[in-house]
C-alpha angles and dihedrals in degrees: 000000000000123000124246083223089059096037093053085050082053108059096036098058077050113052104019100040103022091236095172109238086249087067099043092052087056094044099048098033093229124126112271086244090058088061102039089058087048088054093045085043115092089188130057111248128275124197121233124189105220105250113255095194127247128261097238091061088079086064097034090104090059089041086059097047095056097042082053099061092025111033093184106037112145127249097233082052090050099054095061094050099060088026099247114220102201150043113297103244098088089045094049086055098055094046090051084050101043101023094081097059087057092039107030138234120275107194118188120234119216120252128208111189131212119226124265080015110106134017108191109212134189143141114257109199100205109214091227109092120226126219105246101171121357105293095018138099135163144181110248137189125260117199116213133196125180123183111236108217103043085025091234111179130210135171142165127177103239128193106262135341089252115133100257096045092054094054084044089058095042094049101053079049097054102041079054092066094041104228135038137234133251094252134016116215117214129158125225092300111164099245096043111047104319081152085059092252120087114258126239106257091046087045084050080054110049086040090058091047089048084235136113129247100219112197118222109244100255121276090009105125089170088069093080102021098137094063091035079057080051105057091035083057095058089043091067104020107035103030113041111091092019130116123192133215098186155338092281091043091059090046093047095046086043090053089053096044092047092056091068098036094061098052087058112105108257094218097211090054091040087217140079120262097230088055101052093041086091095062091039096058090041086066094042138096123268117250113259105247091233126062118252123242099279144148117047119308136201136163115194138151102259120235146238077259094064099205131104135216124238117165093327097314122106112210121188121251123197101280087218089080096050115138087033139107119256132186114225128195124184116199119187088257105032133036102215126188123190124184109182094349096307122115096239088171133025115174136175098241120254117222089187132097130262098342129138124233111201123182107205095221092066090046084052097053081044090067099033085062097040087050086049092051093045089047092054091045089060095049097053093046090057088045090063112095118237140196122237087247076062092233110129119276104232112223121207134202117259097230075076099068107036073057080057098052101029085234112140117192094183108103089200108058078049093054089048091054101047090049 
């Protein structure tokens, strides 16, 4: 194969200094032919090694009839089915070759955002487990919201990933940054539209914020790649080293940590997001002057066991109000139960699992109320009349006896019969 050293020689003794083919051949010590193609050729030469085929072509037709029925069927899968002889490499590269004209091709637009316009949200589950009660740790959900445009990113552990804990969460995050977007971006997150329609207490919320839930189309990632950067940012930048005691200790060491985050320059915006908040809350909508429906709710008759679920946990509510109907809300923080407008129970909330919260004031009313009935009990015990013999005296009505004797004291059943 000729050089591109000795083609570029070439063309220019022949074209630049008239050296006839015959000379250059000489000179060069290549076939005239050789030179005469060089001359003919407008681009220096390549070398191509002559295909020798690939050992997964002979089962290309079989390939093809099972990604026709099953687009997506996988190549280990594959390779049972038209009993694959070798490694899988060669057959990965002709799926990856052949597999997008059966599935399609999905290509991402880019997207340039307006301030005050998007908020991504999503909930991040941090493999580290926190200590939620002594002897007890969990992994616990950490909802996460990042602004769009000046890439602004939140976030706060909260309780469950039940619907009124995350309104609760992105509450307390939103009132943090001071305004809300136009729009609030979820995917198809259970307690937010995992039916593909928003549900009723996330629609309450965003009425009351004036703004709109938008649902992720389903399996598009993409969608909300700005917010999925930022979990696995905190996967790798915020987690890794760090032990937690608490709750409270993960959100305290997050608020730190997001401090700083937040002054690095964010390099597909060319600025820095603390910086460009400003200009995104002056676009965005006010605040409502009254706090939306959020936290878990609940409204039942209380019971001779005077106690309420939340979340596994039972919490004790004032015995006086037992057999009637009380209201309970669960913030993340505080556990509180009303009956007829009183707070009959006020707790600290438990993140842990199957454990029992007690006031003792309520365990002391609880007493109080066990030692009166037993008390009444007595009295009307001694209050009943005995025989010697000690068996019970029964006590009839009067009305009986007056029967016995056909005797009748009421003036008016005697009027009516006379009459």
């Amino acid at each position: 194969m000729l050089k591109v050293e000795d083609w570029a020689e070439i063309r220019r003794l022949h074209r630049a200094e008239g050296v006839p083919i015959k000379e250059i051949s000489r000179r060069l010590g290549v076939a005239r032919n050789t030179v005469r193609a060089a001359l003919n050729s407008d681009r220096p030469p390549k070398y191509e090694r002559a295909s020798r085929g690939r050992v997964a072509d002979a089962f290309e037709p079989q390939i093809r009839a099972l990604l026709n029925e099953w687009p997506k069927m996988p190549a280990p899968v594959i390779a049972e089915r038209i009993k694959w002889p070798y490694s899988m490499s060669p057959l990965v590269k002709k799926l990856a070759q052949i597999r997008p004209e059966y599935v399609g091709i999905d290509p991402v637009d880019r997207v340039s955002y307006q301030p005050g316009q998007v908020s991504q949200c999503d909930l991040w589950f941090p493999e580290t487990k926190v200590q939620v009660a002594p002897g007890q740790q969990r992994i616990l959900p950490v909802l996460v919201m990042t602004l769009a445009f000046s890439r602004f990113m939140t976030a706060e552990m909260i309780p469950t990933r039940q619907g009124g804990d995350i309104l609760a969460g992105m509450w307390s995050l939103i009132s943090g940054v001071g305004r809300v977007t136009h729009t609030l971006v979820w995917d198809r997150e259970s307690a937010i539209g995992g039916s593909g329609k928003v549900t009723a207490p996330a629609a309450a919320f965003a009425g009351t914020l004036a703004t709109k839930i938008k649902l992720a189309p389903p399996r598009d990632p993409e969608y909300k790649g700005m917010v999925e950067r930022s979990n696995q940012f905190l996967e790798t930048s915020f987690l890794p080293g760090r032990q937690f005691g608490s709750p409270t200790d993960f959100n305290q060491q997050l608020a730190e940590w997001l401090e700083r985050a937040n002054t690095r320059t964010v390099r597909s915006i060319q600025g820095r997001p603390v910086d460009l908040l400003e200009t995104d809350r002056q676009a965005m909508i006010p605040l409502p002057p009254i706090v939306p429906a959020i936290g878990l709710t609940q409204r039942i008759r209380l019971g001779r066991d005077y106690y309420v679920r939340v979340d596994t946990v039972d919490y004790s509510v004032d015995p006086q109000v037992i057999g009637r109907f009380i209201d309970i809300t669960a913030m993340p923080d505080t556990v509180t139960a009303v009956c007829d407008g009183q707070v009959v129970a006020h707790h600290q909330r438990s993140w842990a699992k199957q454990v029992v919260v007690t006031d003792p004031v309520h365990a002391a009313t609880a007493q109080r109320m066990r030692q009166a009935l037993a008390l009444d009990r007595q009295r009307r015990k001694e209050a009943t009349r005995q025989h010697s013999d000690g068996h019970t005296v029964a006590l009839r009505a009067l009305p009986d006896y007056d029967a016995l004797f056909g005797v009748d004291f009421d003036p008016t059943s005697t009027k009516a019969s006379n009459e």
